[in-house]
BASETOR-107744 format. One record per atom (N, C-alpha, C, CB): x, y, z. Coordinates in steps of 0.1 Angstrom, whole numbers, padded with zeros to 4 digits, always signed. Each point is the difference from the previous one (the first is absolute). Glycine has a CB too. Layout:
REM residues N
XYZ
...
END
This chain:
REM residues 216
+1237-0688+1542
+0009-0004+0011
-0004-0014+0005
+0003+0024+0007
+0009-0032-0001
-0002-0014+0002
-0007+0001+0013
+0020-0009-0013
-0024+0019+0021
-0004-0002+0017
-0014+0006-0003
+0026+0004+0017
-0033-0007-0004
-0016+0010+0002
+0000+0009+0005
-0011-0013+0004
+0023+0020-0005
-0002+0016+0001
-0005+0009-0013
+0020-0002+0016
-0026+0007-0013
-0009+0010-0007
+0007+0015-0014
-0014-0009+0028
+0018+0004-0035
+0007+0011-0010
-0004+0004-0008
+0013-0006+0003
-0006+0022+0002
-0010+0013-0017
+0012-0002-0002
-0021+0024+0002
+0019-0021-0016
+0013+0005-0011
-0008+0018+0002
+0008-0028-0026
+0005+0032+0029
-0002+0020-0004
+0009+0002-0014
+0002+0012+0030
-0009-0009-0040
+0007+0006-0013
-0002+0011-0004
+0002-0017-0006
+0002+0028-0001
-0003+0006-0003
+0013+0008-0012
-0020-0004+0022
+0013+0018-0031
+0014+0002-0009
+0008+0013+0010
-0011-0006-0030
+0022+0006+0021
+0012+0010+0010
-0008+0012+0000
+0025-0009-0006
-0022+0014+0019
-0007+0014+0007
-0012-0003+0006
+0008+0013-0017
-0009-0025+0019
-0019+0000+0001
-0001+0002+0013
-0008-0017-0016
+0019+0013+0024
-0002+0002+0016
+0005-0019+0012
-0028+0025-0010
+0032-0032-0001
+0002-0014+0008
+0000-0003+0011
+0009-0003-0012
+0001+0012+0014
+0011+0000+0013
-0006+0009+0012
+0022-0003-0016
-0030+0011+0014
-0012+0011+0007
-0006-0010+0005
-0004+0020-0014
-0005-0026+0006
-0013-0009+0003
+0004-0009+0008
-0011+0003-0020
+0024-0010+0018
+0005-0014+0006
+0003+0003+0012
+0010-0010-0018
-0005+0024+0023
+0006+0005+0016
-0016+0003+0004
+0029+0015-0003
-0038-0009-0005
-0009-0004+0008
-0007-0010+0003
+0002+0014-0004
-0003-0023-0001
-0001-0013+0000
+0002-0006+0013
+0007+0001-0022
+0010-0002+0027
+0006+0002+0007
-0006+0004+0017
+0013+0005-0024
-0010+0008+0017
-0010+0005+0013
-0009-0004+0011
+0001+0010-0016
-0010-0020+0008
-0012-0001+0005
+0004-0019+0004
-0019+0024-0017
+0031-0026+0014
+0003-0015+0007
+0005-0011-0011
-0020+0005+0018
+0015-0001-0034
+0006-0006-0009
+0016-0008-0001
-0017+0016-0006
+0016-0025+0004
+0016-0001-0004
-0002+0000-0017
+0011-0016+0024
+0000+0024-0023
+0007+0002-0017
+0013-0003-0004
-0011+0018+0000
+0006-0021-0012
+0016-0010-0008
+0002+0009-0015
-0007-0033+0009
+0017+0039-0009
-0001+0007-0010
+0016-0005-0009
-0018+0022+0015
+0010-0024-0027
+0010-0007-0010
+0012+0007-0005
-0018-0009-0007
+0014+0022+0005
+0012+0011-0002
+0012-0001+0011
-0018+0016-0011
+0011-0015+0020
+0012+0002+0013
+0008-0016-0007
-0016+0016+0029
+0008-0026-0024
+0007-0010-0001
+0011-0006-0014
-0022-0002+0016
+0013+0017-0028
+0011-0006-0010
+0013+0008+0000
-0018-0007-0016
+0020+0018+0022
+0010+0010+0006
+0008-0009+0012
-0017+0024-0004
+0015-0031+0011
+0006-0009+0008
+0007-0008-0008
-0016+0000+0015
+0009-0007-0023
+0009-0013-0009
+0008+0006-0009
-0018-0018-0001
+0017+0031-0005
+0010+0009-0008
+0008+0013+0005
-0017-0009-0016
+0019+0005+0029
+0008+0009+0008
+0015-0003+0001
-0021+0003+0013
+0029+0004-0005
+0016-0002+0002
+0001-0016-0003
+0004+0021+0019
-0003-0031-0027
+0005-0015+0009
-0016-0004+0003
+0028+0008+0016
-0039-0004-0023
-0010-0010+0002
-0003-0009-0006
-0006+0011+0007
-0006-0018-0004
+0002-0017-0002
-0002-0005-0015
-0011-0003+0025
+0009+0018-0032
-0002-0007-0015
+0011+0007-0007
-0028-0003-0002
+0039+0009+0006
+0006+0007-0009
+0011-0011-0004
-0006+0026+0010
+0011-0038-0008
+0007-0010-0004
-0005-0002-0008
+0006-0007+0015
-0020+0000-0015
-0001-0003-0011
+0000+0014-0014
-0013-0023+0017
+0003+0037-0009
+0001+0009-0016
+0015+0004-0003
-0025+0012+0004
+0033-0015+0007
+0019+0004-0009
-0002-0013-0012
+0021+0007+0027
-0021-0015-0021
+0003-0017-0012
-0009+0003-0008
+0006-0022+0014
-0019+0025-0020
-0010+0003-0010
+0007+0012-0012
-0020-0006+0021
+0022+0017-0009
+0001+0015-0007
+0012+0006+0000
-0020+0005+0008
+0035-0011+0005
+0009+0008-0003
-0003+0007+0004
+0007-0006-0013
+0009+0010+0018
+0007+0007+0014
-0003+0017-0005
+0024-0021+0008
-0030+0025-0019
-0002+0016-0004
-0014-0001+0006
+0016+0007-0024
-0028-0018+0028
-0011+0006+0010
-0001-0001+0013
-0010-0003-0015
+0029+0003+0018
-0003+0003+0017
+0015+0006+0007
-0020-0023+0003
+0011+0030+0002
+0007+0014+0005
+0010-0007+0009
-0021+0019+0001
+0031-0009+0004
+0011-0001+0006
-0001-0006+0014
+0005+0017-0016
-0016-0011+0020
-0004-0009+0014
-0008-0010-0001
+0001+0017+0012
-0001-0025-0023
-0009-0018+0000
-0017+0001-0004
+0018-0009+0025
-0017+0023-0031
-0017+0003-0001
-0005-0001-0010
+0000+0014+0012
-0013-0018-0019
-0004+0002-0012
+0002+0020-0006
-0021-0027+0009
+0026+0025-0022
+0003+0013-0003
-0015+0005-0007
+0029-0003-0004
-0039+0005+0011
-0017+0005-0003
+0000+0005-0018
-0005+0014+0030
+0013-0001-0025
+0003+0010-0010
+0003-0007-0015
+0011+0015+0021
-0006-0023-0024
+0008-0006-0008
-0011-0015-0004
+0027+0013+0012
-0030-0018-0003
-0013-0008-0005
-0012+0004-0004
+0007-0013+0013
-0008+0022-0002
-0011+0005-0006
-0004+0002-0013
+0003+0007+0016
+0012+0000-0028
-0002+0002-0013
+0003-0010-0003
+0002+0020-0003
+0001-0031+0007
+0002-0015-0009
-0010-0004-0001
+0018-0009+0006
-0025+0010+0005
-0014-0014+0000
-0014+0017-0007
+0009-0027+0036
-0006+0037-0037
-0011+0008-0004
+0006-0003-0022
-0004+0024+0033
+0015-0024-0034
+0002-0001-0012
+0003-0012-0008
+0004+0020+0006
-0009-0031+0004
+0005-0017-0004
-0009-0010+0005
+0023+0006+0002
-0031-0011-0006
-0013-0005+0006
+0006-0017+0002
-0023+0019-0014
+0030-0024+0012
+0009-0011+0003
+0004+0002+0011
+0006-0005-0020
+0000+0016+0022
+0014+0002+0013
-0011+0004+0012
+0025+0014-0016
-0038-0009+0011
-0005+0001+0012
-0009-0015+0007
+0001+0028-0008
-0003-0033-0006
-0003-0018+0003
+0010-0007+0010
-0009-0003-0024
+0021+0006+0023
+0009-0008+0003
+0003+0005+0013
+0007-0006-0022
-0010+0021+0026
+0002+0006+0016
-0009-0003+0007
+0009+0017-0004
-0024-0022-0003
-0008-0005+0006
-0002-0011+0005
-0004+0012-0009
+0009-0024+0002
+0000-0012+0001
+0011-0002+0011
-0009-0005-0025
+0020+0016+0032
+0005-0002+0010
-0003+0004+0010
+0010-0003-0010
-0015+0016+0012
-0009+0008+0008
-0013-0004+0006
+0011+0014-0012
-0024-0019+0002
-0010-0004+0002
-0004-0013+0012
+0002+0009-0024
+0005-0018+0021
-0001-0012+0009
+0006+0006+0014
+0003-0020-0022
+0008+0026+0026
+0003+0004+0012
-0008+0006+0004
+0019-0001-0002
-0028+0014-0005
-0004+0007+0004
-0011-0008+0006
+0011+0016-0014
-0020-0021+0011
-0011-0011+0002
+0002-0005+0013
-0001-0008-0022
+0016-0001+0024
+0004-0007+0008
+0000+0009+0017
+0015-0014-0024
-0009+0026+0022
-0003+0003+0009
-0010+0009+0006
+0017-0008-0005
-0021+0012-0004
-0016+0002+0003
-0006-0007+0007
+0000+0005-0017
-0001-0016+0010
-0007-0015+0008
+0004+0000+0015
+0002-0017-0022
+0009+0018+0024
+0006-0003+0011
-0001+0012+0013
+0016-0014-0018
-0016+0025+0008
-0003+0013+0013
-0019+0000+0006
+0022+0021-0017
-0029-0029+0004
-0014+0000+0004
-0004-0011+0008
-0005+0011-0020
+0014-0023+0021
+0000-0011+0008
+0001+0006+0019
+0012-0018-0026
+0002+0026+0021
+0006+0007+0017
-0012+0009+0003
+0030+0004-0002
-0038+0001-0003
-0006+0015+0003
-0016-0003+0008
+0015+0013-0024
-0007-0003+0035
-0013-0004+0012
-0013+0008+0003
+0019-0008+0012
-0022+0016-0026
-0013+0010+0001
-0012-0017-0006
+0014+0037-0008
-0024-0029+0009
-0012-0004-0003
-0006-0004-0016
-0001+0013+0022
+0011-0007-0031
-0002-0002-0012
+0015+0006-0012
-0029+0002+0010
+0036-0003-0014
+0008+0001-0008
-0005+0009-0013
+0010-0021+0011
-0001+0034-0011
-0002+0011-0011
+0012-0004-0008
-0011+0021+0012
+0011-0031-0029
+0012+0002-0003
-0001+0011-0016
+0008-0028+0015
+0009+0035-0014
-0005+0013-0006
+0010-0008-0013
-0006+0027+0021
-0001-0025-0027
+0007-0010-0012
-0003+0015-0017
-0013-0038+0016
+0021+0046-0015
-0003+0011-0009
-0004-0006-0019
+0019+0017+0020
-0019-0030-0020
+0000-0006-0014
-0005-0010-0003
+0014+0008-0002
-0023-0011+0020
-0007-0007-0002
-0013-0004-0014
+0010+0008+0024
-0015+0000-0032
-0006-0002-0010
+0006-0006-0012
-0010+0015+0010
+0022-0010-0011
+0010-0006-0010
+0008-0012-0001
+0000+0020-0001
+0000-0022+0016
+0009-0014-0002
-0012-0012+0000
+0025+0008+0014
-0036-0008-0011
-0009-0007-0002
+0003-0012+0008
-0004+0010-0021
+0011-0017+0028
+0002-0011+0009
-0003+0000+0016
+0015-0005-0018
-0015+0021+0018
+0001+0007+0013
-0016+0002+0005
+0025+0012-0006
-0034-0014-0008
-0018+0002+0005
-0001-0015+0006
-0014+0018-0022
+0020-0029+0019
-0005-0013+0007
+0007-0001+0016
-0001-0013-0026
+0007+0025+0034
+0010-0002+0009
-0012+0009+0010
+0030-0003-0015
-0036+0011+0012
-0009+0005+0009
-0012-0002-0002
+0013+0015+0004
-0023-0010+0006
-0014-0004+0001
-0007+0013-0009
+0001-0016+0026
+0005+0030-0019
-0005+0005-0007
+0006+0015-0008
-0015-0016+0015
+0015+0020-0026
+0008+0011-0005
-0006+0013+0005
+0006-0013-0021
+0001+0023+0025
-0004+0014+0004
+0010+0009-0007
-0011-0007+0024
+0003+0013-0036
+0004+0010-0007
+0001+0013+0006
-0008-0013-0016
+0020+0022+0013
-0001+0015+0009
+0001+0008-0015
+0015-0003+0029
-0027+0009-0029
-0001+0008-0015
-0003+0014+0002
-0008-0019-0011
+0018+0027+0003
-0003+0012+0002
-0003+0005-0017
+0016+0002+0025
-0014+0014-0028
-0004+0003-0011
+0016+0002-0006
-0027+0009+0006
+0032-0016-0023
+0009+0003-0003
+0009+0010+0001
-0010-0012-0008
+0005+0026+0007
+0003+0014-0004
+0005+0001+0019
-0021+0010-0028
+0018-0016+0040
+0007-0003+0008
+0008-0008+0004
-0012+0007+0001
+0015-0020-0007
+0012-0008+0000
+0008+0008-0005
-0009-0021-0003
+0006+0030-0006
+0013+0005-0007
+0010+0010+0008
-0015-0001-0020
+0004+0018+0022
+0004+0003+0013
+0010-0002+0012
-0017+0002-0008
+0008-0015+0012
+0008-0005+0012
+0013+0001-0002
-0015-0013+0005
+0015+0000-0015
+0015-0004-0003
+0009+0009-0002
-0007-0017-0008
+0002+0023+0000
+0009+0015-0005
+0008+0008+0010
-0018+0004-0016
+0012-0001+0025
-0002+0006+0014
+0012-0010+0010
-0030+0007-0005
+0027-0020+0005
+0009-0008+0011
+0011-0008-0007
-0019-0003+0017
+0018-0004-0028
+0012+0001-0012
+0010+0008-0005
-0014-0008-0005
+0009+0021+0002
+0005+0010-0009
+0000-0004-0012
+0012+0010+0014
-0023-0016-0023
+0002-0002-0009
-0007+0007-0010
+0006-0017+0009
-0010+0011-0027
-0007+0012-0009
-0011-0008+0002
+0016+0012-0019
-0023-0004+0016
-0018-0005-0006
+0007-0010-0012
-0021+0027+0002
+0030-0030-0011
+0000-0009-0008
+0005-0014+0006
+0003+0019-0017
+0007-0018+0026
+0006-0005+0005
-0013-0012+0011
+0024+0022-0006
-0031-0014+0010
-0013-0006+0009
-0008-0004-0009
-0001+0014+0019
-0005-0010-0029
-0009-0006-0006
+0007-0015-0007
-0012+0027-0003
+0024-0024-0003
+0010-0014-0004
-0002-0009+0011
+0020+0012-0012
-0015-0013+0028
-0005-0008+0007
-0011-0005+0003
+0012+0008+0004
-0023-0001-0007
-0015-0003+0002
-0008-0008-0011
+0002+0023+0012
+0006-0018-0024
-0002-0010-0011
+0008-0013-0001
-0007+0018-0011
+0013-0022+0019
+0006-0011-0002
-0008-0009+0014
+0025+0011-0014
-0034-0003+0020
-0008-0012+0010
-0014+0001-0004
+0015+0003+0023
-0017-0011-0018
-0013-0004+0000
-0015+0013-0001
+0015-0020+0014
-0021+0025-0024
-0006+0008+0001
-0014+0000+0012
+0013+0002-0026
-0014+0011+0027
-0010+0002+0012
-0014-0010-0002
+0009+0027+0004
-0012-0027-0019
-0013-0002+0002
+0000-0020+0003
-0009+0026-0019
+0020-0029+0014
+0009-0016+0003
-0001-0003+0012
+0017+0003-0014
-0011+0006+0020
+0001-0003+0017
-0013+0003+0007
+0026+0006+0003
-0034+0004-0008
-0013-0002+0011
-0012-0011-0006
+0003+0027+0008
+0000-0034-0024
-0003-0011-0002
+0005-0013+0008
-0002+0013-0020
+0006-0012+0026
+0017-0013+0008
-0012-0001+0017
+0041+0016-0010
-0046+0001+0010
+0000+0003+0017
-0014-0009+0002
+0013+0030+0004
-0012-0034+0014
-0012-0005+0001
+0000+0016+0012
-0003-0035-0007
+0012+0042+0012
-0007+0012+0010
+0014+0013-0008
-0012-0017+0031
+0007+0028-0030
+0005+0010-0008
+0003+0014+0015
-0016-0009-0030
+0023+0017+0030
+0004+0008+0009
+0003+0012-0012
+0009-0018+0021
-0020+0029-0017
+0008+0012-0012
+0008+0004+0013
-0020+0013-0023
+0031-0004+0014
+0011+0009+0005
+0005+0009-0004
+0003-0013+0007
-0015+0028-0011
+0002+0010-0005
-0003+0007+0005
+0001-0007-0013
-0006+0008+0027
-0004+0008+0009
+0011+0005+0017
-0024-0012-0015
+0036+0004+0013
+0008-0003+0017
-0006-0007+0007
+0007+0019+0004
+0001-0016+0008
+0001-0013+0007
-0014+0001+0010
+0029-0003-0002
-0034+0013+0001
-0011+0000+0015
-0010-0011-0010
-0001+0031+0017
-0001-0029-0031
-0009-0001-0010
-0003-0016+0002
+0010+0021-0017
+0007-0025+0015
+0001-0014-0001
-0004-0008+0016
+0020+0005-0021
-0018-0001+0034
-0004-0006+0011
-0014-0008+0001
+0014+0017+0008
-0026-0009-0014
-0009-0009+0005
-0006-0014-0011
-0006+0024+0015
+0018-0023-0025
-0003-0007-0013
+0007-0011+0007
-0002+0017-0024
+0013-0018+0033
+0009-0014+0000
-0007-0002+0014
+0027+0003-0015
-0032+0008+0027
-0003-0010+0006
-0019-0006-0001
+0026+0009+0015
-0028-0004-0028
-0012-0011-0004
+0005-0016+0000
-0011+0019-0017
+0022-0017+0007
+0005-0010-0007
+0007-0010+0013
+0004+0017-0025
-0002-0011+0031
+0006-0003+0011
-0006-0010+0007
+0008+0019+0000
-0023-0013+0001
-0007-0008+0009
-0004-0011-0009
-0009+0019+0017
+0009-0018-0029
-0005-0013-0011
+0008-0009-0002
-0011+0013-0011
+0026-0010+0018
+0006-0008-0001
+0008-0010+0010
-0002+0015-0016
-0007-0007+0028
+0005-0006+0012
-0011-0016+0001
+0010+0029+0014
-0028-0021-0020
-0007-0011+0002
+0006-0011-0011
-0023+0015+0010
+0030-0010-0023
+0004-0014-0006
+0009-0010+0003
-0005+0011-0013
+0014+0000+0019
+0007-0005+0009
-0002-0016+0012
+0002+0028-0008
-0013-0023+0014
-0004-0005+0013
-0006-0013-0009
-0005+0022+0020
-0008-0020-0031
-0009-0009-0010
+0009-0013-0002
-0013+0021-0016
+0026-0014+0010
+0015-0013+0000
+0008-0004+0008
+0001+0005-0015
-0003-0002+0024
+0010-0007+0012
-0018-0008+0009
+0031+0026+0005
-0040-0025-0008
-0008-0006+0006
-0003-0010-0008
-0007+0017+0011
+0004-0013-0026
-0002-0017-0009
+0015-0011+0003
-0015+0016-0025
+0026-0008+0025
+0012-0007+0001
+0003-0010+0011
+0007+0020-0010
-0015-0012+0019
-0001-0009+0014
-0008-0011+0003
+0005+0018+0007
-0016-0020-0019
-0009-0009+0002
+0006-0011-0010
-0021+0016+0007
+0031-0010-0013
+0005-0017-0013
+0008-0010+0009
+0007+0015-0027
-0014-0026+0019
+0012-0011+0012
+0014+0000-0005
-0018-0020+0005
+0025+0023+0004
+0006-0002+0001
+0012-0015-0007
-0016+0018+0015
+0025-0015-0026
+0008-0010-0010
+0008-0008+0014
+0006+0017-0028
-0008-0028+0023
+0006-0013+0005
+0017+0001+0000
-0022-0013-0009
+0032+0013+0019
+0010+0000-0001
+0005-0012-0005
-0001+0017+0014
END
């Protein structure tokens, strides 16, 4: 990030719990920026990127009310590794952009951004200070999803292999959160982390305050 606010990247693979960990996060005074929401914004009714993905992709990936058609990309960019280059290369940079921008507004003490691919896009480890992996055990990612998707065990495992494997991302992590136990399990793990991030927090807004100040 361009400012001296203090930023984790939260990543982790589907089912792992993101969006759990981030509300608690939350909780305790965090501000959170979560990428997904924000890419559901820009690919909503008439959002800010679907101009450009009509002119790329054509009027069959967007629905009748001005929306990205999910359903329908989804199997473009899962069966076309170009087409999903090319959704990226429109999606990516906004997504960034406002990111940046929601962590600039945000008035907690340290910024949680939940970036689910963080390990894979690789440009996103130079944007925070520090990575916090949420890792559970596969044979539970699967479950889950199964469970709040309705999908097959083939179908989940296909997703799972197309990200970043577990042992990848807790290679990436500098702090790790298991999440195979619920939610009481997870409380006293974030607000460890919590407190470790409030003092890094403070460590950088204190060095920040001692630099002179650039010459207008």
């Amino acid at each position: 990030m361009h400012d001296a606010r203090f930023t984790v990247g939260l990543t982790g693979g589907i089912g792992c719990g993101k969006s759990t960990v981030a509300d608690l996060f939350a909780e305790l005074g965090a501000s959170v920026v979560d990428t997904d929401l924000i890419a559901h914004r820009l690919t909503g009714p008439h959002g800010p990127a679907m101009d450009a993905i009509a002119a790329e992709f054509g009027p069959a990936y967007v629905t009748a009310d001005g929306a990205l058609d999910r359903a329908r990309m989804r199997a473009l960019v899962f069966a076309d590794p170009a087409a999903k280059a090319r959704l990226e290369a429109i999606l990516h940079p906004r997504i960034r952009a406002a990111a940046e921008a929601e962590a600039l507004a945000a008035s907690g003490p340290y910024v949680i951004m939940v970036v689910p691919l963080l390990v894979e896009s690789g440009n996103w480890r130079t944007r925070v200070a520090r990575v916090l992996a949420i890792d559970c055990a596969e044979a539970t990612q699967v479950r889950r999803v199964m469970a709040r998707n309705g999908l097959s065990e083939e179908q989940v495992r296909a997703i799972m292999a197309a990200q970043a494997s577990r042992a990848e991302r807790l290679a990436a992590a500098d702090d790790v959160i298991t999440n195979d136990d619920g939610v009481e399990a997870l409380r006293p793990q974030i607000e460890r982390l919590h407190a470790d991030y409030l003092a890094f927090s403070q460590r950088m807004a204190h060095h920040m305050a001692r630099l002179p100040r650039e010459r207008l």
